[in-house]
N, CA, C and O atoms as a GROMACS GRO file, in nm:
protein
  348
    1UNK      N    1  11.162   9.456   8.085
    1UNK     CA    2  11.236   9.355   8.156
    1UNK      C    3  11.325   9.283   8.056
    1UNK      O    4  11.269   9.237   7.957
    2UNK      N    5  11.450   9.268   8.069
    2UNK     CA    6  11.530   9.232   7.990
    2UNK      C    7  11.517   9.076   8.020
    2UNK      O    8  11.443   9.044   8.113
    3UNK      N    9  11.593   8.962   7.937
    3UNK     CA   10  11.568   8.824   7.942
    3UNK      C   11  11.694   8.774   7.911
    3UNK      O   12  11.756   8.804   7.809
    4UNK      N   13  11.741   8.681   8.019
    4UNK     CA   14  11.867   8.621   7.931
    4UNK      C   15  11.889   8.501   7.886
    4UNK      O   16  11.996   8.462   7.838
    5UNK      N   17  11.759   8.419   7.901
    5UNK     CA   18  11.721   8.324   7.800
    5UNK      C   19  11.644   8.335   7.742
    5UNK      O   20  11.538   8.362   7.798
    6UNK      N   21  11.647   8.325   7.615
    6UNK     CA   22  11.519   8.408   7.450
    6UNK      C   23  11.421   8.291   7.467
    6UNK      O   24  11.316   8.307   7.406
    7UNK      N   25  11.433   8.168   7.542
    7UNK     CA   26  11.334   8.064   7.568
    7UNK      C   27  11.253   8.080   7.701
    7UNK      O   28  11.160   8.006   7.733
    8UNK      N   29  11.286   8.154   7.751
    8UNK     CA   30  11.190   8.193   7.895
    8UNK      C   31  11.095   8.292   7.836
    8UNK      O   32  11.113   8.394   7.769
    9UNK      N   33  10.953   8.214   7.894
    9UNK     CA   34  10.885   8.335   7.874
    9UNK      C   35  10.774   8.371   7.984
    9UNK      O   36  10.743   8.278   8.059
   10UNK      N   37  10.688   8.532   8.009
   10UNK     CA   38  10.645   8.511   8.125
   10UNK      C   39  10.487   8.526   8.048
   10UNK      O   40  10.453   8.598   7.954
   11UNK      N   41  10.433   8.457   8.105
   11UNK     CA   42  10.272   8.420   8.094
   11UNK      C   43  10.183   8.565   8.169
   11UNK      O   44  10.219   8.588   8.284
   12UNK      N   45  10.094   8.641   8.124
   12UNK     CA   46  10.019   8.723   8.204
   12UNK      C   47   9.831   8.652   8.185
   12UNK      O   48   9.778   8.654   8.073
   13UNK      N   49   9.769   8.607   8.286
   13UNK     CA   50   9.646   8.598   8.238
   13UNK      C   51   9.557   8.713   8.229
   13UNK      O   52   9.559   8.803   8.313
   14UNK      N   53   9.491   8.712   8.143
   14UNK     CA   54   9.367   8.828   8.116
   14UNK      C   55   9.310   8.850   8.253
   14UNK      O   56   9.282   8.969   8.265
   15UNK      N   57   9.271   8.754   8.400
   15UNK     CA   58   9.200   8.826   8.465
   15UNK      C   59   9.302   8.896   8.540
   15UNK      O   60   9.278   8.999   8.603
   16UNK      N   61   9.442   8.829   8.533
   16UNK     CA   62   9.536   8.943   8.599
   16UNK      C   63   9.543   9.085   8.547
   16UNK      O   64   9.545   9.184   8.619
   17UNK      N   65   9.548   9.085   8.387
   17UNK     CA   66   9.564   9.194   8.335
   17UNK      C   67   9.437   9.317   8.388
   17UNK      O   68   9.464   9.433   8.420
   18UNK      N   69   9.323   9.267   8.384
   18UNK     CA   70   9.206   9.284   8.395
   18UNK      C   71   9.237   9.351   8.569
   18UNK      O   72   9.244   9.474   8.581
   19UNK      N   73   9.249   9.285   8.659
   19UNK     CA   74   9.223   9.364   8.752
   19UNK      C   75   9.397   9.473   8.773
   19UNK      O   76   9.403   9.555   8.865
   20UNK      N   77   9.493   9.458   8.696
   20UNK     CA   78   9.578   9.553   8.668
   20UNK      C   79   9.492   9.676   8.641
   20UNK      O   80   9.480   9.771   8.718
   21UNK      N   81   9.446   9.664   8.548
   21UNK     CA   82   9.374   9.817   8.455
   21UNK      C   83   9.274   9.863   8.569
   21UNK      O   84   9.253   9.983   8.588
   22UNK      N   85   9.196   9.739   8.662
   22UNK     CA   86   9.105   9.807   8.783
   22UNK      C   87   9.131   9.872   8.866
   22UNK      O   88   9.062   9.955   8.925
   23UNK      N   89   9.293   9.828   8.888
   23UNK     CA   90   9.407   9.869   9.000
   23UNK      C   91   9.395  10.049   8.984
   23UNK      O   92   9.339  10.143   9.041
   24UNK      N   93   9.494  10.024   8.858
   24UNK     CA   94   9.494  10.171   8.833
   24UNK      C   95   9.400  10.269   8.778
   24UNK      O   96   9.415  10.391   8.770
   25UNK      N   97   9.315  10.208   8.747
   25UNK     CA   98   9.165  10.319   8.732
   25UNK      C   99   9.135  10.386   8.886
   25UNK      O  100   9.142  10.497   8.940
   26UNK      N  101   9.110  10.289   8.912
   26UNK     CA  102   9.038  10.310   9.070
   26UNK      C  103   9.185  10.397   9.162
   26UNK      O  104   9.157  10.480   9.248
   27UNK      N  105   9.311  10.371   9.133
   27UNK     CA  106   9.381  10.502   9.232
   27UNK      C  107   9.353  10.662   9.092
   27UNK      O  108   9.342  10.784   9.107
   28UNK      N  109   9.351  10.576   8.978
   28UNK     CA  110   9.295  10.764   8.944
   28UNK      C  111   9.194  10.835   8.954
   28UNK      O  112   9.183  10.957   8.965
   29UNK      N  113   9.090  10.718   8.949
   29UNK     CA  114   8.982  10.783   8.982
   29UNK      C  115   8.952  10.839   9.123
   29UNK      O  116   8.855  10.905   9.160
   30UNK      N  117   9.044  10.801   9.183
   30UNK     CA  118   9.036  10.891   9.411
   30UNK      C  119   9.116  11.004   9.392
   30UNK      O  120   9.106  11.096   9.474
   31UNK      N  121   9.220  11.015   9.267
   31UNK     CA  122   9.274  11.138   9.255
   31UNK      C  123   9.201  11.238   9.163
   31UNK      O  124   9.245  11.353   9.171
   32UNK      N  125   9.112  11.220   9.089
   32UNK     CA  126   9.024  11.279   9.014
   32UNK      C  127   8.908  11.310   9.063
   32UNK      O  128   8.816  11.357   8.996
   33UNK      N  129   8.904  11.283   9.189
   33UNK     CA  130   8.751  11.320   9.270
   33UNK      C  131   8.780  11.391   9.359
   33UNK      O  132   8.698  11.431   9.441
   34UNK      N  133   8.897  11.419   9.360
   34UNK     CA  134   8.970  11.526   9.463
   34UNK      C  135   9.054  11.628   9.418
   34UNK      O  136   9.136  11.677   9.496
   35UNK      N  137   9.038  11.692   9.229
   35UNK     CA  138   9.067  11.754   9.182
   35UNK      C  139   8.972  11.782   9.077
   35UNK      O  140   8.963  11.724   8.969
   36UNK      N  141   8.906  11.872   9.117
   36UNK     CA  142   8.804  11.895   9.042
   36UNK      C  143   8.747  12.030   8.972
   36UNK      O  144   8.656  12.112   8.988
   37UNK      N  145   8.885  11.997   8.856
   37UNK     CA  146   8.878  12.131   8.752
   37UNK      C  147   8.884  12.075   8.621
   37UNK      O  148   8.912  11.959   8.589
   38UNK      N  149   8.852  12.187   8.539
   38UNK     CA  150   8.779  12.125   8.426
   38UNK      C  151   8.924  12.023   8.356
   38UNK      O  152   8.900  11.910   8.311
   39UNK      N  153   9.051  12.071   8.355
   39UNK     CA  154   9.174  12.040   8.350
   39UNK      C  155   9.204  11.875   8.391
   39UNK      O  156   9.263  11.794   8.319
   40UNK      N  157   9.161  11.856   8.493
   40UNK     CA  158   9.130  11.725   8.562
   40UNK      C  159   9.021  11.607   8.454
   40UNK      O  160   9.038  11.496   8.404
   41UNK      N  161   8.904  11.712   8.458
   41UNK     CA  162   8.769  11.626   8.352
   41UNK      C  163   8.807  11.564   8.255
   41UNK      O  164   8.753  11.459   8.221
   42UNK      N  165   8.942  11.636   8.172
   42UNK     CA  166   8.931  11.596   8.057
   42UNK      C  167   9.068  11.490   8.015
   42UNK      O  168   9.087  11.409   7.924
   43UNK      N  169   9.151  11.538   8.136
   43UNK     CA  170   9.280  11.420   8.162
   43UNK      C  171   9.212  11.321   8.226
   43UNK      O  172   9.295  11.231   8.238
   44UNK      N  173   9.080  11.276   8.290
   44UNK     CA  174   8.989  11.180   8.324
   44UNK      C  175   8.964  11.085   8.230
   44UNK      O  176   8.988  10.964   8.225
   45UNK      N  177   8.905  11.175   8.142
   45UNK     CA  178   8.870  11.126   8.008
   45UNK      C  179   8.973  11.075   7.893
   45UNK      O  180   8.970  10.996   7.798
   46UNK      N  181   9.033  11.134   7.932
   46UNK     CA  182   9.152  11.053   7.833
   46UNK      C  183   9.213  10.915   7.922
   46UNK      O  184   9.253  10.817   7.860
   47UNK      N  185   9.216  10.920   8.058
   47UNK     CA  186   9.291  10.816   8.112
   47UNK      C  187   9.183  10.737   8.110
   47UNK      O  188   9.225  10.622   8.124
   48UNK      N  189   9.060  10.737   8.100
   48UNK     CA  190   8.992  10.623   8.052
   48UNK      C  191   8.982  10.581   7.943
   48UNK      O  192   8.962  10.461   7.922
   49UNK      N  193   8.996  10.675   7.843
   49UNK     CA  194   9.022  10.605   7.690
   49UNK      C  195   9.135  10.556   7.718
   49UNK      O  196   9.135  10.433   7.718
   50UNK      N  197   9.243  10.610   7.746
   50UNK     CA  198   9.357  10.494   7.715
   50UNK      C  199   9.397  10.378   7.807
   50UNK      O  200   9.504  10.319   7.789
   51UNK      N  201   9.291  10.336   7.928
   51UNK     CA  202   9.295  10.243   7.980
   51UNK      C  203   9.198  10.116   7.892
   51UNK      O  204   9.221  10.000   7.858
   52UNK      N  205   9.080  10.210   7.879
   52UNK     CA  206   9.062  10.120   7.741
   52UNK      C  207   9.083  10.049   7.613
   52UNK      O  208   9.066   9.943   7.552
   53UNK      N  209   9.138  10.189   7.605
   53UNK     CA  210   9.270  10.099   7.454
   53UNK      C  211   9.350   9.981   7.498
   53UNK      O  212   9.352   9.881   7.427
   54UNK      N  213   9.417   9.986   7.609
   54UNK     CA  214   9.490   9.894   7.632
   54UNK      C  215   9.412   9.768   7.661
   54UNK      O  216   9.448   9.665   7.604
   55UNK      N  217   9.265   9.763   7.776
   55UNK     CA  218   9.202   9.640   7.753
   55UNK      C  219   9.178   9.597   7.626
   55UNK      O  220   9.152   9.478   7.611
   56UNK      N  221   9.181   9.684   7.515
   56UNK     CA  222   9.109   9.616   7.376
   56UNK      C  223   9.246   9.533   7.323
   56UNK      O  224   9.236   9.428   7.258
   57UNK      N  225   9.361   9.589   7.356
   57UNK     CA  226   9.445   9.542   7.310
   57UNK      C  227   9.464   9.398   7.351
   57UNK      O  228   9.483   9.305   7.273
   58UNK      N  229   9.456   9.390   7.471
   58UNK     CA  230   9.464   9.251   7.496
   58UNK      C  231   9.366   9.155   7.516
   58UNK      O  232   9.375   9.050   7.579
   59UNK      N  233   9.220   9.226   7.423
   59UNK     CA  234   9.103   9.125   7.388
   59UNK      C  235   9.020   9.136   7.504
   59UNK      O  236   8.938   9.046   7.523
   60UNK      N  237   9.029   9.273   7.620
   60UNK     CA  238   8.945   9.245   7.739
   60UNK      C  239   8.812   9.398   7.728
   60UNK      O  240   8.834   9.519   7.736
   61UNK      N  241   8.700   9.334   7.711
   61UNK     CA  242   8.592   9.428   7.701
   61UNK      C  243   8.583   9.462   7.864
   61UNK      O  244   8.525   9.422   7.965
   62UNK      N  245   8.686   9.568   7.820
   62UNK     CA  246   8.658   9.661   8.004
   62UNK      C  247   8.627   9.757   7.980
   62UNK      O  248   8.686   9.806   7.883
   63UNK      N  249   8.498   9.861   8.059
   63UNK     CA  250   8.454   9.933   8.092
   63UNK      C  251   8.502  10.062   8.257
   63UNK      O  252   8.587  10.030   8.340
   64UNK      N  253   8.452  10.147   8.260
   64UNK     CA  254   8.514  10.208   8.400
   64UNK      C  255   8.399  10.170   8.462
   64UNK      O  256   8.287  10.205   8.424
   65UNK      N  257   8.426  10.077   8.585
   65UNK     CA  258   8.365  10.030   8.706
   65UNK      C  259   8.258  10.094   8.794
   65UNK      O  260   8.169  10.043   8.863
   66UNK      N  261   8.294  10.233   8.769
   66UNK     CA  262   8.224  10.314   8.813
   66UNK      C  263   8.238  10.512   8.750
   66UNK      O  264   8.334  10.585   8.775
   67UNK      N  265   8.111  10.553   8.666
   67UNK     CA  266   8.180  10.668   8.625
   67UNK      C  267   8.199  10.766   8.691
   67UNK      O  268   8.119  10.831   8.759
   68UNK      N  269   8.337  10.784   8.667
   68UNK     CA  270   8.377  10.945   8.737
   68UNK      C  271   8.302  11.066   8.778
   68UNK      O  272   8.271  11.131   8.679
   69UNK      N  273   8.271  11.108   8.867
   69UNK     CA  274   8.206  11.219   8.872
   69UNK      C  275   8.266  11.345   8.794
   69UNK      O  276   8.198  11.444   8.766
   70UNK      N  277   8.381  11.333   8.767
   70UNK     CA  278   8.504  11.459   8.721
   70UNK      C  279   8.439  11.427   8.567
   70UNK      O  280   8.377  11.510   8.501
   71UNK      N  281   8.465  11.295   8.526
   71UNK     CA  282   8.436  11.323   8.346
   71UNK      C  283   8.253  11.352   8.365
   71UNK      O  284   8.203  11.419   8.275
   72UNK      N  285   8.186  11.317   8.446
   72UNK     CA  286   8.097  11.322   8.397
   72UNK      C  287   8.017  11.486   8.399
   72UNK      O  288   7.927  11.542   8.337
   73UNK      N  289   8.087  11.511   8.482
   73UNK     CA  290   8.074  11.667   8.470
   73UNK      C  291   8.105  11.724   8.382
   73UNK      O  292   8.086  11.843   8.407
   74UNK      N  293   8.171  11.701   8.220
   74UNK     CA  294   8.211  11.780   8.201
   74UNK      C  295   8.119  11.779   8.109
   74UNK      O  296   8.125  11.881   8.039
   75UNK      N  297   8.020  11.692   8.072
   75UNK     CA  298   7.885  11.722   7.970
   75UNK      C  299   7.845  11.863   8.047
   75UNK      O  300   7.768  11.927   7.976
   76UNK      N  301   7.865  11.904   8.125
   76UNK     CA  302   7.784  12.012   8.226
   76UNK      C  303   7.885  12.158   8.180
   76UNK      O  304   8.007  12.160   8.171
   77UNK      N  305   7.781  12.282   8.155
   77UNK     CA  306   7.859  12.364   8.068
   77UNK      C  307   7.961  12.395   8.250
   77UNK      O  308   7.937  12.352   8.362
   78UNK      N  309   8.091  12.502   8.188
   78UNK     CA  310   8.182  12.495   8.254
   78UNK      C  311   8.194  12.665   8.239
   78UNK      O  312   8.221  12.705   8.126
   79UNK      N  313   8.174  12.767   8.348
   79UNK     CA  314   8.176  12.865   8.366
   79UNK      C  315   8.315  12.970   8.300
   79UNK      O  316   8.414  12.952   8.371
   80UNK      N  317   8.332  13.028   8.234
   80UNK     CA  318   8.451  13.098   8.190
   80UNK      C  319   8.460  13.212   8.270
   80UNK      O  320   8.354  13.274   8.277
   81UNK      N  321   8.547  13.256   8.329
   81UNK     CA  322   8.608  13.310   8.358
   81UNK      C  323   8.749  13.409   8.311
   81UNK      O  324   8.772  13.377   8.195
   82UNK      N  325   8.802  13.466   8.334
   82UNK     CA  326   8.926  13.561   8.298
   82UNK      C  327   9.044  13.468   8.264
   82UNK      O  328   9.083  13.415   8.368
   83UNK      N  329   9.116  13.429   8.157
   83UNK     CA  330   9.226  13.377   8.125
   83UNK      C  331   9.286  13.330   8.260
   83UNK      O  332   9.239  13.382   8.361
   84UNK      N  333   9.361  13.259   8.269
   84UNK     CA  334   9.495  13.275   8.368
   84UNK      C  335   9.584  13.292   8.356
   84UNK      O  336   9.630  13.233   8.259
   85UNK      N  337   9.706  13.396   8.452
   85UNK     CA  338   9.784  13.487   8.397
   85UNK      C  339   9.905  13.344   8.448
   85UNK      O  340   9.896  13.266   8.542
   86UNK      N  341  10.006  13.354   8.346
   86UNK     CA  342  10.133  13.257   8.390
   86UNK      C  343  10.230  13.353   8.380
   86UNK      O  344  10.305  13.348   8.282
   87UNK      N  345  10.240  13.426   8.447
   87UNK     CA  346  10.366  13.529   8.482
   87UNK      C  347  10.429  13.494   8.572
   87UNK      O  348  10.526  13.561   8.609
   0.00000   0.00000   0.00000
C-alpha cells in the first residue's frame, strides 16, 4: 500500500493479525482435506511452517488450531508406485 503522507501510519493489532493467520489456515486446511496426495501433505506442511514463521514474526505464539489430517498422514509410510509419466 503506497502512502502519501510519510506521517500516516496504519496500526494492525496482534489479535487482528492473529485471527488473519486463523483466517487463512482454516480456508487451507478445507482445501487440504479435499486433496489428499502425498503432494498436498507436504505443501500442508510447509504452509504451516510458514504461517508460523510469520506469527513468530510478529511475537504471536500460534499454533494450527486443529491438525491436518493431510500433514498428519504423512508420518504414515506412503505406498510407491510407478513414476508418473509427464508426456
Amino acid at each position: 500500500m503506497a502512502h502519501n503522507n510519510p506521517n500516516d501510519t496504519d496500526i494492525w493489532f496482534v489479535d487482528d493479525i492473529e485471527n488473519i493467520l486463523i483466517a487463512v489456515d482454516k480456508a487451507n486446511l478445507d482445501i487440504a482435506r479435499h486433496i489428499d496426495t502425498p503432494e498436498m501433505r507436504v505443501y500442508r506442511l510447509g504452509y504451516e511452517a510458514a504461517i508460523g514463521a510469520i506469527a513468530s514474526a510478529f511475537g504471536i505464539a500460534y499454533a494450527t488450531k486443529t491438525p491436518s489430517a493431510s500433514s498428519m498422514q504423512l508420518m504414515k509410510p506412503i505406498s510407491t508406485g510407478p513414476a508418473p509419466s509427464f508426456d
